[in-house]
VEXBALUM-729465 format. One line per field, with one value per atom (N, C-alpha, C, O): residue number from 1; residue in three letters; atom name; x, y, z. Coordinates in steps of 0.02 Angstrom, whole numbers, plus 50000, padded with zeros to 5 digits. Example, Ala and Ser with C-alpha at 12.3 -4.5 7.8 and 13.67 -1.06 7.14 Angstrom:
2
seq = 1 1 1 1 2 2 2 2
type = ALA ALA ALA ALA SER SER SER SER
atom = N CA C O N CA C O
u = 50660 50615 50660 50712 50642 50684 50645 50670
v = 49716 49775 49835 49834 49888 49947 50002 50057
w = 50390 50390 50390 50423 50354 50357 50394 50402
//
This chain:
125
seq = 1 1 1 1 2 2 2 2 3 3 3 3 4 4 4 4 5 5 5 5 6 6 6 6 7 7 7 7 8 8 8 8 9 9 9 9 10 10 10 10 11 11 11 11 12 12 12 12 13 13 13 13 14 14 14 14 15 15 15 15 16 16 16 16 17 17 17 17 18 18 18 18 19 19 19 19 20 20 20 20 21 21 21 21 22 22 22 22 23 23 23 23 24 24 24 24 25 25 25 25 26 26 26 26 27 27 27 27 28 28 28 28 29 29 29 29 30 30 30 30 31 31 31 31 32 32 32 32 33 33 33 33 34 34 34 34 35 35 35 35 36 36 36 36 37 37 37 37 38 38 38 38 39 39 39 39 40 40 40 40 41 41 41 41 42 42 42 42 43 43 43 43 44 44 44 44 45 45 45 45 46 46 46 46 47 47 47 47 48 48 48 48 49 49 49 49 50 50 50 50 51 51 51 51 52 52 52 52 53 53 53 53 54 54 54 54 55 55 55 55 56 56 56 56 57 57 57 57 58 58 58 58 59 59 59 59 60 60 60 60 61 61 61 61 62 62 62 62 63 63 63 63 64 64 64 64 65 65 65 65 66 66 66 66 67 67 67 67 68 68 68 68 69 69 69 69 70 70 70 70 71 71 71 71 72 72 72 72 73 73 73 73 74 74 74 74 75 75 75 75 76 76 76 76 77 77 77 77 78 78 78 78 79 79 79 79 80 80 80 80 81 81 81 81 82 82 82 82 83 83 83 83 84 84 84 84 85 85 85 85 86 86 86 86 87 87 87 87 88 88 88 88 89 89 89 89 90 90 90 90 91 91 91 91 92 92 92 92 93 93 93 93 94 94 94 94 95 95 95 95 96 96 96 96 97 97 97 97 98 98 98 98 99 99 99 99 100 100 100 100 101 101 101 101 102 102 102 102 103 103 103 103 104 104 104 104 105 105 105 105 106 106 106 106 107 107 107 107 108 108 108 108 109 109 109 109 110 110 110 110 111 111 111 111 112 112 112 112 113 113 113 113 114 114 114 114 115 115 115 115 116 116 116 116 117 117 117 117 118 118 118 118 119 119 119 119 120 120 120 120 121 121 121 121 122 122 122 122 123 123 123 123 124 124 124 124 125 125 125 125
type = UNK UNK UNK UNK UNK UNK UNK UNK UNK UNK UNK UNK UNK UNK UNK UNK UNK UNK UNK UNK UNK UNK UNK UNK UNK UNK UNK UNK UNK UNK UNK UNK UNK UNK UNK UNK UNK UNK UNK UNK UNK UNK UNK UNK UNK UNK UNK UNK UNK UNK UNK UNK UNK UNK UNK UNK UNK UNK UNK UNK UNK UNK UNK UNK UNK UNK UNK UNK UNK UNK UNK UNK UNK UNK UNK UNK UNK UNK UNK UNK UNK UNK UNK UNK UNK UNK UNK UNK UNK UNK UNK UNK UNK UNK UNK UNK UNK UNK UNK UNK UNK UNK UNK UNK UNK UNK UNK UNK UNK UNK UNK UNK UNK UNK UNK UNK UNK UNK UNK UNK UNK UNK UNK UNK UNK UNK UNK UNK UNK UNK UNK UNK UNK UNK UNK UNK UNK UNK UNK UNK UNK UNK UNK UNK UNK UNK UNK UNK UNK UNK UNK UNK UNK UNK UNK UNK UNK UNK UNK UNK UNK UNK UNK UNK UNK UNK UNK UNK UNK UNK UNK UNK UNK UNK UNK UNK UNK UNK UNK UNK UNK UNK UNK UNK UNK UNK UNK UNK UNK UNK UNK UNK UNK UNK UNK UNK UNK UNK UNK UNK UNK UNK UNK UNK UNK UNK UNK UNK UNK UNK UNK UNK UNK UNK UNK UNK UNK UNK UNK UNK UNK UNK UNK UNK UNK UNK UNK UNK UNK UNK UNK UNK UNK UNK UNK UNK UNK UNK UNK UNK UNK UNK UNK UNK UNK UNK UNK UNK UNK UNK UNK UNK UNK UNK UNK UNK UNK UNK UNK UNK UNK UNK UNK UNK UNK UNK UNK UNK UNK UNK UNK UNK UNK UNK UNK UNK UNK UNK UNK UNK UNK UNK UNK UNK UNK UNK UNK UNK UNK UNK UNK UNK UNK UNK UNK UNK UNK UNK UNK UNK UNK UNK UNK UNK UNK UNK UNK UNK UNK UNK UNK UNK UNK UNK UNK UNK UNK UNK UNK UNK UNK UNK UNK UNK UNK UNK UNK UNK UNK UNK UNK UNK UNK UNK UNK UNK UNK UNK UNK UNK UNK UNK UNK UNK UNK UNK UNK UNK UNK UNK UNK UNK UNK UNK UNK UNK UNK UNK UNK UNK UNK UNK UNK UNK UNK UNK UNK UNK UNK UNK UNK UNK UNK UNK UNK UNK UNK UNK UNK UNK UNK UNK UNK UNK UNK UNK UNK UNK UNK UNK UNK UNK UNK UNK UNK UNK UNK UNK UNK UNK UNK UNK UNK UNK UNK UNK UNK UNK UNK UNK UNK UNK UNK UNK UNK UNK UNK UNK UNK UNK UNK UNK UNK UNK UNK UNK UNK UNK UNK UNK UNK UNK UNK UNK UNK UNK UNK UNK UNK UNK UNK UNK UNK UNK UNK UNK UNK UNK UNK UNK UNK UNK UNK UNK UNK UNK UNK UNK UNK UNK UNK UNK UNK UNK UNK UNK UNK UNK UNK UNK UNK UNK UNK UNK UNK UNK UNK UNK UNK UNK UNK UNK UNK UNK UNK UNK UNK UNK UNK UNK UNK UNK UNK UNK UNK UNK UNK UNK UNK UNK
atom = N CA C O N CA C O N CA C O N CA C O N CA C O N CA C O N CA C O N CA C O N CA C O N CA C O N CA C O N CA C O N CA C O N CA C O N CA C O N CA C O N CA C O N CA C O N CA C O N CA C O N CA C O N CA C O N CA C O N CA C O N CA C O N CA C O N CA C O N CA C O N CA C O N CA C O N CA C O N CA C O N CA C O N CA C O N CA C O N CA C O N CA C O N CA C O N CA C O N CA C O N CA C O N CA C O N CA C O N CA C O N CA C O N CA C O N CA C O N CA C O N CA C O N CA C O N CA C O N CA C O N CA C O N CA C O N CA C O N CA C O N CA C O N CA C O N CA C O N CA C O N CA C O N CA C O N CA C O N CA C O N CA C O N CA C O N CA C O N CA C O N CA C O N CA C O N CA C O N CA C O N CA C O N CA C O N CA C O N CA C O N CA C O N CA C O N CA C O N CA C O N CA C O N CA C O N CA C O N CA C O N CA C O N CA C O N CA C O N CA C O N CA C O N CA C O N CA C O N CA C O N CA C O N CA C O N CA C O N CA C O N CA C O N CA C O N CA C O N CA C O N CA C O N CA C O N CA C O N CA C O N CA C O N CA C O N CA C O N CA C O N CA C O N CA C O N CA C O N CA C O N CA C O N CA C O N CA C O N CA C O N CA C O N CA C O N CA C O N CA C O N CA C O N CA C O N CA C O N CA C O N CA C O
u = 49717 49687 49735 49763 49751 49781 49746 49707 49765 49729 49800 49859 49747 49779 49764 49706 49831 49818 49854 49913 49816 49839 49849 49818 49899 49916 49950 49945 49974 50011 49950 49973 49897 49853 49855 49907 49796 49819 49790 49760 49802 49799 49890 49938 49877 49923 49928 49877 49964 49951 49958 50011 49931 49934 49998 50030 50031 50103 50142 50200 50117 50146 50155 50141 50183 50187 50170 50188 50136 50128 50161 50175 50181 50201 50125 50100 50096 50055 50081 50109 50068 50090 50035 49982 50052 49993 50013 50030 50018 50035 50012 49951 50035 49993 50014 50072 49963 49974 49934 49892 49951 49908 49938 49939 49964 49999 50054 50052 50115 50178 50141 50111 50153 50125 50174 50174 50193 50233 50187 50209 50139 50062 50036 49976 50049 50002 50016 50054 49989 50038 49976 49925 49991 49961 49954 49996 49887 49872 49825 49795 49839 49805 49746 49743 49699 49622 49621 49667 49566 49542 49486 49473 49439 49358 49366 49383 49340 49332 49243 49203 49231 49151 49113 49142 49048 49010 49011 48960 49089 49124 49132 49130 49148 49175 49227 49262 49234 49316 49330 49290 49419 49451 49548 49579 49563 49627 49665 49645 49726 49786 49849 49890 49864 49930 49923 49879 49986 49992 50023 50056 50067 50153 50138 50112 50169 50156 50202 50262 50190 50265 50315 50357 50306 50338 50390 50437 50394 50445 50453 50501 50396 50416 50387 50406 50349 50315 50251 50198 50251 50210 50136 50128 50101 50048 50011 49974 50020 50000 49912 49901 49878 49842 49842 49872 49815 49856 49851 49895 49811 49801 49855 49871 49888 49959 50022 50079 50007 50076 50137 50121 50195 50232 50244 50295 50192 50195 50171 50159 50162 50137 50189 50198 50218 50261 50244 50247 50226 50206 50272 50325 50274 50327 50302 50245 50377 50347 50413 50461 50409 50462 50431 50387 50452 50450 50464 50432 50534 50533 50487 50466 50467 50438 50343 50295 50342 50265 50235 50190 50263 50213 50239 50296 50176 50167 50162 50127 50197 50196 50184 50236 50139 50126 50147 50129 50200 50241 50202 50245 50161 50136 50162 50148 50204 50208 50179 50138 50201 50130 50066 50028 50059 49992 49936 49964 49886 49823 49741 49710 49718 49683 49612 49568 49625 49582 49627 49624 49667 49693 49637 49625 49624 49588 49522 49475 49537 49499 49502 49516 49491 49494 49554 49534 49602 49650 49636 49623 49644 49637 49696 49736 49713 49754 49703 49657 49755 49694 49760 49820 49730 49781 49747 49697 49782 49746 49812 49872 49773 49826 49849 49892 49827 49879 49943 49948 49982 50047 50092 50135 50079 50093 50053 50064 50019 49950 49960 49972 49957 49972 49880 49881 49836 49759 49712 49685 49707 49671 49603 49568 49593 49499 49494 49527 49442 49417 49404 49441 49368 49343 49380 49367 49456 49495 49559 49613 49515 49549 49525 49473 49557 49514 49505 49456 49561 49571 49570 49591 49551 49543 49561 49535 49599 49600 49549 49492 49566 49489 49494 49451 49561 49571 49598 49600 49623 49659 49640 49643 49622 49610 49658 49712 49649 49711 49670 49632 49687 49649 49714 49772 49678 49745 49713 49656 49729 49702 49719 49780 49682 49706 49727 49753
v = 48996 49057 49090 49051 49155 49177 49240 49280 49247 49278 49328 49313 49411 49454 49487 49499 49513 49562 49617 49616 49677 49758 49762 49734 49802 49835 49891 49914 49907 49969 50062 50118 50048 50108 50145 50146 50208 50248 50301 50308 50360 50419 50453 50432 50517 50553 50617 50621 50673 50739 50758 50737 50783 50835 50838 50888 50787 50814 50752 50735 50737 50643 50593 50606 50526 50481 50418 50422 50368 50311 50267 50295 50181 50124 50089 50081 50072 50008 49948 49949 49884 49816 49766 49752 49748 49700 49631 49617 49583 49506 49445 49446 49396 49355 49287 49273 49246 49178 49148 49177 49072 49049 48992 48933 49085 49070 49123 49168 49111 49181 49227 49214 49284 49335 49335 49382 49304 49275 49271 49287 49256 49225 49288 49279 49365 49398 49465 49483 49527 49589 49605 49570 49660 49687 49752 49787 49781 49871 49871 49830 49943 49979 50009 50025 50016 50062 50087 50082 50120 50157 50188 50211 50180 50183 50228 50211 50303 50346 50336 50302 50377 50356 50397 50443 50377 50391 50375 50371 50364 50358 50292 50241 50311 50208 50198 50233 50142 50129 50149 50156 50171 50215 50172 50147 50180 50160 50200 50255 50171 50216 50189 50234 50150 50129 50027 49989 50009 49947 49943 49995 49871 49860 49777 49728 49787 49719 49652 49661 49612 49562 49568 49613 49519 49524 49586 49574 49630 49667 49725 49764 49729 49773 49854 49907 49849 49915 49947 49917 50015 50044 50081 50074 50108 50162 50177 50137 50239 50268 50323 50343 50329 50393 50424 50434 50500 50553 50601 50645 50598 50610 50603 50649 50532 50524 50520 50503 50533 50511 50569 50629 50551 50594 50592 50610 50571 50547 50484 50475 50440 50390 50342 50354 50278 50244 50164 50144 50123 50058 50007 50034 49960 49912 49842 49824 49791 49741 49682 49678 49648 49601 49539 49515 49511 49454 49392 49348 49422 49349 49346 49289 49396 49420 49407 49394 49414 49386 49446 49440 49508 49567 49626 49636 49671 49740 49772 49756 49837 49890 49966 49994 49996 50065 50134 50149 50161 50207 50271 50315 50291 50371 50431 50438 50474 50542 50614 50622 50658 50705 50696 50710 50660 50648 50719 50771 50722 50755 50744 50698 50782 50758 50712 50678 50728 50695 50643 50633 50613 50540 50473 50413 50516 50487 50413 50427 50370 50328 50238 50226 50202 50124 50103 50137 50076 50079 49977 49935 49969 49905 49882 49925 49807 49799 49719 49684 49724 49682 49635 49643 49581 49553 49513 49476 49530 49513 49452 49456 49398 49361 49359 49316 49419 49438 49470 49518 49433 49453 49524 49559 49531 49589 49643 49697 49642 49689 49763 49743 49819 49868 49915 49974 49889 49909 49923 49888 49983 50036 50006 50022 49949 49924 49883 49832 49907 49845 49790 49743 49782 49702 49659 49599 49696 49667 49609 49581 49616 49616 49551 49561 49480 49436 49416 49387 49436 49448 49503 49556 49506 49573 49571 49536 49606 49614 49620 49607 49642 49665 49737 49769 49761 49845 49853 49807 49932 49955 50044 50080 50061 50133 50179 50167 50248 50288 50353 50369 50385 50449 50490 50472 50569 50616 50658 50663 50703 50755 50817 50822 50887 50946 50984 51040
w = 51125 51150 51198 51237 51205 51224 51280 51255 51363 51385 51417 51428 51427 51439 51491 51505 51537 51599 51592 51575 51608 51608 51682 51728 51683 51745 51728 51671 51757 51805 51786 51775 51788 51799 51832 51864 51851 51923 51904 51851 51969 51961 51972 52004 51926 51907 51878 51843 51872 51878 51805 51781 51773 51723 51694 51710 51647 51644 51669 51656 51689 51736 51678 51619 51703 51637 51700 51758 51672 51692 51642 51589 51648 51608 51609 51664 51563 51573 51538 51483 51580 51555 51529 51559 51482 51466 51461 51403 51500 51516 51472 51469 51441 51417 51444 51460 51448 51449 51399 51365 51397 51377 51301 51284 51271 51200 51208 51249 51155 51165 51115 51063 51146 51097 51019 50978 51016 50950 50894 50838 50899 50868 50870 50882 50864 50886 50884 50929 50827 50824 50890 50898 50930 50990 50982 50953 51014 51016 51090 51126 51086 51150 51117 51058 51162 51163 51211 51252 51219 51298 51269 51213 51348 51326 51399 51455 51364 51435 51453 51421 51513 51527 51466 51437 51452 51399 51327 51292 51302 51244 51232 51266 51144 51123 51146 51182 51124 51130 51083 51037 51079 51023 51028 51075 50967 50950 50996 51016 51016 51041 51009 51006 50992 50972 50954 50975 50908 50879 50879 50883 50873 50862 50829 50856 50750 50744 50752 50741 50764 50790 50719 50717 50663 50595 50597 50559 50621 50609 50651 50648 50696 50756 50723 50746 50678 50648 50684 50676 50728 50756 50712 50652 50744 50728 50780 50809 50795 50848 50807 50750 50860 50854 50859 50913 50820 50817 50886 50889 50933 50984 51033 51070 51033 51077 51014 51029 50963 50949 50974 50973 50993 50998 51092 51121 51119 51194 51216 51276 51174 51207 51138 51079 51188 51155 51176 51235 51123 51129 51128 51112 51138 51155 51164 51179 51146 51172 51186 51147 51233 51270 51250 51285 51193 51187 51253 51282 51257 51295 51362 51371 51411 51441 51410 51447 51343 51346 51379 51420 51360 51366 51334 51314 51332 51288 51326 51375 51320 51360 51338 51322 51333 51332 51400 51456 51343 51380 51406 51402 51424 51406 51457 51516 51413 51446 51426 51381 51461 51453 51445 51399 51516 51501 51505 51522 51495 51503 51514 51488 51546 51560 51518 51543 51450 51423 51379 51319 51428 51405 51469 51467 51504 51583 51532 51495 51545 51522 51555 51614 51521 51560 51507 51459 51486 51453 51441 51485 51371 51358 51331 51312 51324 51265 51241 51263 51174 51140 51097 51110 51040 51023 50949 50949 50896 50837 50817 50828 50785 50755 50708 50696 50649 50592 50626 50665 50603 50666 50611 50637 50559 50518 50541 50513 50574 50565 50624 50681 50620 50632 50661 50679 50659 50634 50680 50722 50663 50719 50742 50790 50687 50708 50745 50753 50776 50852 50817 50831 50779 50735 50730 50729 50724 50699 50756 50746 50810 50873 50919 50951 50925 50950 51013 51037 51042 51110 51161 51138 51225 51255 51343 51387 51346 51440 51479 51460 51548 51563 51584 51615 51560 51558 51631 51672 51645 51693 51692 51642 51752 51755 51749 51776 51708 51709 51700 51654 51755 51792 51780 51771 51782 51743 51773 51751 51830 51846 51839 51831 51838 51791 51862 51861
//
């Protein structure tokens, strides 16, 4: 079992970029392609991006693609979501999650067996 910590959240201006990190112990994320979500207030949770280990192949949502850039440091044992230009309706609880099809690229929560306990990311207009 493999457990996960988000950090680097915050508030930030319209146009700003934050890093978020997502940490694992437990197991190497070797075992494990990794994606981001974010659940703003009222709303589901929703896909933001994937990176699968096997070969390092992304998929972003179409919402960030083009500003928001996923990553990941193996040896380090963490994933990192890049986001610039932010806006304000990126403002949500930001998750990362961790599926053990290590090919797997896949926008679905179901599909996801592990989970952080999220990190705030406020975007003000």
């Amino acid at each position: 079992q493999v457990q996960l910590v988000e950090s680097g959240g915050g508030l930030v201006q319209t146009g700003g970029s934050l890093r978020l990190s997502c940490a694992a112990s437990g197991r190497t994320l070797s075992n494990y392609a990794m994606g981001w979500f974010r659940q703003a207030p009222g709303k589901e949770r929703e896909f933001v991006a994937a990176v699968s280990w096997t070969d390092g192949s992304t998929f972003y949502a179409d919402s960030v693609k083009g500003r928001f850039t996923i990553s990941r440091d193996n040896a380090k044992n963490t994933v990192y979501l890049q986001m610039n230009r932010l806006k304000p309706e990126d403002t949500a609880v930001y998750y990362c999650a961790a599926d053990p099809r290590t090919w797997s690229i896949s926008p679905y929560i179901e599909e996801y067996d592990y989970w952080g306990q999220g990190t705030q990311v406020t975007v003000s207009s």
